[in-house]
C-alpha positions, 0 to 999 in steps of 0.5 A: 899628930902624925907628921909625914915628910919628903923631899926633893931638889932642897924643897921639903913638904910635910903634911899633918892630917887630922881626922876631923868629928865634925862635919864627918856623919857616919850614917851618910858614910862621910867622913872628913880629914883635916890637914896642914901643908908646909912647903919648905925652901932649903935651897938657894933660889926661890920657888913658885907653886903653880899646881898641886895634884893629890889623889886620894885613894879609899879603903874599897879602891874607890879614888878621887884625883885632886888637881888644880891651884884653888889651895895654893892662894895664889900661887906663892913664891917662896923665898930661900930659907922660908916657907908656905903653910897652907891647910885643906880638907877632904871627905871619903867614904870610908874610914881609912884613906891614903893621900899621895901627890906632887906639886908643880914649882917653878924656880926664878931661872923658869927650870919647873919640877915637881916636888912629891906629897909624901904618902900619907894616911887618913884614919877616922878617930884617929885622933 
């Protein structure tokens, strides 16, 4: 499984997308992409996730803005040193897609910056 990784200000994001066969139906042009987020603190404060924002971008220019905090379960707080998994799913309408995003986090001082999704492809059959 492929991994793709960034970083900023000591809060490391890696997302593993898998193309999933089912509940993917070729003949309706839906096809679903499975994928695992860790959220890692390497720094020495803790954060919160308060909002993600992705977008989702198809092989016939077609796009789909993801945003929200429905996949973060609550609005975790991650202590130094520890991290957050979470997994998601999305369906498009072609066989090759690319994510990219951000999410919002707030330190325990209040300070709030985003922290980007690294850029990452979705292949049907890829697995």
């Amino acid at each position: 499984m492929i991994s793709y990784a960034a970083t900023k200000r000591n809060i490391k994001v890696t997302v593993q997308p898998i193309y999933l066969d089912e509940p993917t139906d070729f003949l309706k042009r839906q096809f679903t992409f499975g994928y695992v987020v860790s959220i890692a603190n390497t720094g020495s404060a803790e954060v919160q996730l308060l909002r993600r924002r992705w977008v989702v971008s198809e092989a016939d220019g077609s796009r789909q803005d993801l945003e929200g905090d429905s996949e973060l379960q609550g609005h975790p707080v991650i202590p130094p040193g520890e991290e957050h998994v979470h997994d998601g799913a999305c369906t498009i309408a072609s066989f090759n897609g690319m994510v990219e995003g951000n999410y919002l986090v707030q330190r325990s001082d209040g300070e709030q910056f985003r922290v980007p999704v690294p850029s990452f492809h979705l292949h049907a059959a890829a697995n």
